[in-house]
TIFIVEX-998110 format. One line per field, with one value per residue (C-alpha): residue number from 1; residue in three letters; y, x, z. Coordinates in steps of 0.05 Angstrom, whole numbers, plus 5000, padded with zeros to 4 digits. Layout:
N
resi: (NUM  ...)
resn: (ala  ...)
Y: (Y  ...)
X: (X  ...)
Z: (Z  ...)
end
This chain:
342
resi: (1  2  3  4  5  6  7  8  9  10  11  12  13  14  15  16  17  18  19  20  21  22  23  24  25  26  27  28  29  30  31  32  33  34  35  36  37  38  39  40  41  42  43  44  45  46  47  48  49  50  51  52  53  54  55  56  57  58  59  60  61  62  63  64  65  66  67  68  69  70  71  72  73  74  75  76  77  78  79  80  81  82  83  84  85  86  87  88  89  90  91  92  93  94  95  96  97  98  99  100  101  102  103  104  105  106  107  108  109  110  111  112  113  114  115  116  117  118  119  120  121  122  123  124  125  126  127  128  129  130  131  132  133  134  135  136  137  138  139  140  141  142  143  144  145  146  147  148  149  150  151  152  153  154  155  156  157  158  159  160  161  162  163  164  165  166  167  168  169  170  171  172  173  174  175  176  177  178  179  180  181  182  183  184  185  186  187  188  189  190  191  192  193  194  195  196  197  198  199  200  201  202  203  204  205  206  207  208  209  210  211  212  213  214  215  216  217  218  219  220  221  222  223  224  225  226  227  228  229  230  231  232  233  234  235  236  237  238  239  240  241  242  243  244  245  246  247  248  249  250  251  252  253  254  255  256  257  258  259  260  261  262  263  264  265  266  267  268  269  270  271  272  273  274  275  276  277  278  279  280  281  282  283  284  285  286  287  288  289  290  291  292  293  294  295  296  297  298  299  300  301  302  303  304  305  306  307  308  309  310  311  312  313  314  315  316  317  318  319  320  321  322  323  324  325  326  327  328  329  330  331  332  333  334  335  336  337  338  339  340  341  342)
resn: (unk  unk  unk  unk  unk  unk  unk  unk  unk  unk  unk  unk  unk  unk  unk  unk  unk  unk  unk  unk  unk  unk  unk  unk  unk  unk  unk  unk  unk  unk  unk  unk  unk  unk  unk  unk  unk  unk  unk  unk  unk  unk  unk  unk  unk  unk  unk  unk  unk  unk  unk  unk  unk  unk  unk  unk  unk  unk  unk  unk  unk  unk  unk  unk  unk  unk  unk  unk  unk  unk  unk  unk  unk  unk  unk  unk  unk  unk  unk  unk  unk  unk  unk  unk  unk  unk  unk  unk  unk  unk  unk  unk  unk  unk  unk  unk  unk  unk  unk  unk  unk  unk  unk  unk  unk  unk  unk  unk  unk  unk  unk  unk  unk  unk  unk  unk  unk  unk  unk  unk  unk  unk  unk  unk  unk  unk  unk  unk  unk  unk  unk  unk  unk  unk  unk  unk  unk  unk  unk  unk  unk  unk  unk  unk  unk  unk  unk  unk  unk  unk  unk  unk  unk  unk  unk  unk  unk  unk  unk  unk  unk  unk  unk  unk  unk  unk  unk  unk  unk  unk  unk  unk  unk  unk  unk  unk  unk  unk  unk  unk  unk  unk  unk  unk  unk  unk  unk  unk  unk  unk  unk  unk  unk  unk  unk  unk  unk  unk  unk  unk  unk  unk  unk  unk  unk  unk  unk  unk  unk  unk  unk  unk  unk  unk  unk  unk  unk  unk  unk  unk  unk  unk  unk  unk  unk  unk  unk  unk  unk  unk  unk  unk  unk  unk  unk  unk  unk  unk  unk  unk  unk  unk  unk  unk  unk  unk  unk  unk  unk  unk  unk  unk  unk  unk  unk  unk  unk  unk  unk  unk  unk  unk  unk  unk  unk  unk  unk  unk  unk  unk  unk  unk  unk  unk  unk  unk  unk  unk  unk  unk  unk  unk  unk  unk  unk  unk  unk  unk  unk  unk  unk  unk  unk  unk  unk  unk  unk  unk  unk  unk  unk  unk  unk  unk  unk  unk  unk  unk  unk  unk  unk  unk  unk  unk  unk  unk  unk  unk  unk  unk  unk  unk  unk  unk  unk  unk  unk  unk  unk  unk  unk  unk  unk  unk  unk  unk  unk  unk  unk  unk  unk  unk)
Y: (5000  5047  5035  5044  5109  5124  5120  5180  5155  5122  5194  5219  5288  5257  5218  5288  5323  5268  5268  5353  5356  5308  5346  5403  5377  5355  5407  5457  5399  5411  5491  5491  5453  5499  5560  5536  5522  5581  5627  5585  5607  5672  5680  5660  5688  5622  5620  5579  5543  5504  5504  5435  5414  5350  5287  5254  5315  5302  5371  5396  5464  5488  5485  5422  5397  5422  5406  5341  5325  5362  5311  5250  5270  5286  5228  5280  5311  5255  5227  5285  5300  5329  5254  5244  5303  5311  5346  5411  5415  5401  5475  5473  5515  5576  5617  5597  5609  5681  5689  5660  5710  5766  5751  5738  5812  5842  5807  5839  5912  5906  5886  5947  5996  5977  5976  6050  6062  6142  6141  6212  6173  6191  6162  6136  6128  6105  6085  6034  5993  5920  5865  5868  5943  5967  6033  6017  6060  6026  6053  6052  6078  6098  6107  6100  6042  6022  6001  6068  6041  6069  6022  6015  5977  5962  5968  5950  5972  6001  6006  6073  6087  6148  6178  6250  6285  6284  6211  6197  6242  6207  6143  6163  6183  6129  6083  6126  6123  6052  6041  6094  6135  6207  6266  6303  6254  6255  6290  6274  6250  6223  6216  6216  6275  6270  6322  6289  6279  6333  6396  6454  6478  6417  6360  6313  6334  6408  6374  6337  6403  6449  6392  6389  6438  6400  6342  6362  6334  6296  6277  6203  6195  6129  6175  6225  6187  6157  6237  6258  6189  6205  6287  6254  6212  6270  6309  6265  6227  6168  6150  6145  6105  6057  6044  6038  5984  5948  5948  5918  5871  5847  5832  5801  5748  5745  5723  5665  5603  5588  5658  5669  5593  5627  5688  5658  5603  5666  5699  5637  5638  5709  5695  5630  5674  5725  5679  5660  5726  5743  5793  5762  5737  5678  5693  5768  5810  5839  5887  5966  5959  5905  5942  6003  5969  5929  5999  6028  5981  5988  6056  6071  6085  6146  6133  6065  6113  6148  6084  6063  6124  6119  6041  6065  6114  6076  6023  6074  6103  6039  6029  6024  6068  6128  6196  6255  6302  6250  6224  6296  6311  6241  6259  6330  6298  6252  6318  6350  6282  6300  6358  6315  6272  6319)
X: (5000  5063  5090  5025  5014  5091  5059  5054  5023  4965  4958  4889  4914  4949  4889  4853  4909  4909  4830  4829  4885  4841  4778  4811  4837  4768  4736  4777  4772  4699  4706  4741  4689  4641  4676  4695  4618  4601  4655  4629  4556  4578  4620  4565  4511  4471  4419  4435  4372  4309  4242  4263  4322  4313  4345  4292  4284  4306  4325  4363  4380  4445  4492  4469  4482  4539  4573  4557  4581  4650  4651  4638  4691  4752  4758  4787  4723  4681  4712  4689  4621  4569  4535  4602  4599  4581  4507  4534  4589  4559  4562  4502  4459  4433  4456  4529  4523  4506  4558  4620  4576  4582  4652  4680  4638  4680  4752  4729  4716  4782  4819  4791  4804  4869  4885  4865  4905  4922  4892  4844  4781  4712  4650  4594  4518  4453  4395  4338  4286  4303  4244  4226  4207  4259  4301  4374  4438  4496  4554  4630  4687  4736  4807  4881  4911  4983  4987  4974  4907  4845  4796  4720  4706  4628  4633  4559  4492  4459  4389  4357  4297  4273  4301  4307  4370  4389  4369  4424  4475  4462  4476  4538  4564  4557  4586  4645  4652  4647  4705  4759  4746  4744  4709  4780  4806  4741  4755  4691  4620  4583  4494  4442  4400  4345  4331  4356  4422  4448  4402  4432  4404  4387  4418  4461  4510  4511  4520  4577  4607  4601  4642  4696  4691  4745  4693  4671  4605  4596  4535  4530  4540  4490  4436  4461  4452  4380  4356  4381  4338  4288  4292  4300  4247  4198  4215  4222  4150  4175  4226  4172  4131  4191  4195  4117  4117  4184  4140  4078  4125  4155  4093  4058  4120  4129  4069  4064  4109  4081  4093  4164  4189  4160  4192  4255  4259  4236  4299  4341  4326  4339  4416  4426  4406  4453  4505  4492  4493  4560  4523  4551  4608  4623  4612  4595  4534  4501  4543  4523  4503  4459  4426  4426  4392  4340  4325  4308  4263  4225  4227  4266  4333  4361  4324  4366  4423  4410  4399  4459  4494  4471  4495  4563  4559  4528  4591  4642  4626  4630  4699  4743  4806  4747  4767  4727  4739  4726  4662  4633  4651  4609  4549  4546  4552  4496  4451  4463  4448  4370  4396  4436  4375  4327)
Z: (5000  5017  4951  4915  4950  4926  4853  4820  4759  4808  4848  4842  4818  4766  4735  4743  4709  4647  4634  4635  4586  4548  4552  4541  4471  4453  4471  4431  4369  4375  4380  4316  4279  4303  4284  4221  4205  4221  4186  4120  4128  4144  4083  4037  4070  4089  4140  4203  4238  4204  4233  4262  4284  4324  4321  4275  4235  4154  4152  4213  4182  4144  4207  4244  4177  4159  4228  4210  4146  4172  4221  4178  4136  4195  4236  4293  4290  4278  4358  4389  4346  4380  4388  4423  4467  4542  4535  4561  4517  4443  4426  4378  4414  4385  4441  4421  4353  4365  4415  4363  4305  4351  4371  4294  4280  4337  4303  4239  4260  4312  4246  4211  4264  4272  4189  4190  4254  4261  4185  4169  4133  4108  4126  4080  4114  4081  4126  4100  4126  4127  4124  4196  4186  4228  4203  4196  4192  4144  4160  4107  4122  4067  4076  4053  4077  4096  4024  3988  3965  3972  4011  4035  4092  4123  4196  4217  4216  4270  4290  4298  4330  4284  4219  4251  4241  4319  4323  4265  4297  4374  4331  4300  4360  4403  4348  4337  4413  4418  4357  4383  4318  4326  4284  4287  4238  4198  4121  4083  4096  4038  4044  3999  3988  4036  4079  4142  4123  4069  4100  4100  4163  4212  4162  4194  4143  4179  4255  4237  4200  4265  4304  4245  4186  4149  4140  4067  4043  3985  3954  3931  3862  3861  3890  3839  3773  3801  3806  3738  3701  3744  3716  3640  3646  3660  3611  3559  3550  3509  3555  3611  3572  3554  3632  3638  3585  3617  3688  3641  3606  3672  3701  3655  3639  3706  3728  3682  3680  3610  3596  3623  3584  3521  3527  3541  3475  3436  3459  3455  3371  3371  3399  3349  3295  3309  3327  3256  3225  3258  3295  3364  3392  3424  3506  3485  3482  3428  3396  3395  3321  3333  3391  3364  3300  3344  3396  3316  3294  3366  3357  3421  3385  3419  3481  3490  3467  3540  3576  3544  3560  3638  3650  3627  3682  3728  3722  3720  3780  3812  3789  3855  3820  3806  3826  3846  3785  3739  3775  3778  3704  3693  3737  3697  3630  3649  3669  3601  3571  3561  3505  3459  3440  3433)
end
């Protein structure tokens, strides 16, 4: 009994010792699996739970079942699978998955912040109603990295209770305060043109100017481009009658399988005949002959000469090497586009 007691290897402590170091292994086996389920359905924006996700269900939802089929494919994995695992260690719940979500969102933003560093940056805001009705505040920030290049990053959304200009600013400010940024380093702010955010007298545009004057307002150039079709198309009737009859067209075809499957064969003859004509390439669209021919013969020739005109914009000022003189020379050539077709 002395020498048994002598034993180190039989010492209680050291069986203790030996099954937490085991556990612990596992356990962190397991945690990677999870994370690594989760940072795929993040990536590709994939819902996580089903309606039922119980042992007998045939559809347990895209992470049960994705957690799964890692498993049955890693034999590491597959030893410590959630069958495997002690019940309060599985970490399936849906209280876990939101706290590893909320965790990699924090890792994201901490990577941003500290990318930008003592950087000066502009800000980019657009607030929307999402599908539970709730008004929410985007939020970009735009800055020169280490790199020399020119960079947009999404930081978050963030709920606001009302679209008034003080609401947005109250926002703002907490979430600068909550990200170590500071309006002192702020150099541009870029809305849309609603009231709330570009007035000139109670805008949020103007609060964030009395704080730092330096933080020069541009307007967006998206919001921009939408204004001056929406200016053409009222002053040019056939134009707005070319959109009423693509909203008629759209919802007639679209309302009808039959429809849509005959619409789309009559447009799959069109393309092998002018893949036999030459008239297009291999991979290619039609080319601006061909359209320009086919707007004629619709009689919507230098009307799809403007809509034309306005994708090219549209895509150039999406372009991430744009720059502002360019962009506004754009913008003001699409505003004068209304006189060169009339």
């Amino acid at each position: 009994m002395c020498e048994t007691l002598l034993n180190q290897d039989q010492h209680i402590q050291t069986f203790f010792d030996r099954y937490s170091s085991q556990a612990r292994i596992e356990y962190r086996t397991r945690l990677n699996a999870t994370v690594d389920c989760i940072r795929f359905l993040l990536r590709q924006g994939l819902a996580f739970r089903d309606h039922d996700e119980s042992y007998d269900s045939s559809n347990q939802g895209n992470f049960l079942v994705l957690l799964q089929f890692l498993a049955n494919h890693n034999e590491d994995y597959n030893d410590v699978d959630f069958k495997n695992a002690p019940d309060n260690l599985k970490l399936t719940s849906p209280e876990i998955q939101k706290e590893i979500v909320s965790a990699t969102s924090n890792e994201i933003v901490s990577a941003i912040i500290r990318d930008l560093g003592d950087s000066l940056f502009a800000v980019i805001i657009n607030e929307s109603r999402d599908i539970s009705r709730k008004e929410q505040m985007a939020i970009v920030l735009r800055y020169v990295n280490k790199n020399g290049l020119v960079v947009e990053r999404f930081l978050g959304v963030e709920h606001v209770a009302s679209t008034t200009t003080l609401s947005l600013k109250a926002t703002l400010d907490n979430f600068f305060s909550r990200h170590g940024l500071s309006f002192s380093r702020l150099r541009g702010q870029g809305y849309d043109g609603a009231s709330n955010m570009q007035g000139e007298f109670n805008g949020l545009k103007t609060l964030v100017l009395k704080e730092n004057r330096c933080a020069y307002y541009i307007h967006c150039f998206a919001h921009q481009l939408q204004l001056a079709l929406v200016a053409l198309a009222k002053n040019h009737d056939d134009v707005n009658d070319l959109f009423n009859i693509v909203a008629i067209v759209v919802n007639i075809v679209g309302a009808s399988s039959k429809r849509y499957d005959l619409r789309r064969d009559k447009q799959a003859c069109k393309v092998i005949e002018a893949l036999s004509n030459g008239e297009l390439s291999s991979g290619k669209c039609l080319n601006q002959e061909t359209n320009l021919q086919r707007a004629s013969d619709m009689h919507w020739g230098s009307h799809y000469d403007i809509l034309g005109f306005t994708n090219e914009l549209s895509q150039a000022l999406q372009r991430k090497d744009q720059d502002i003189v360019n962009a506004m020379n754009l913008v003001e050539a699409s505003s004068r586009v209304e006189y060169l077709f009339q």
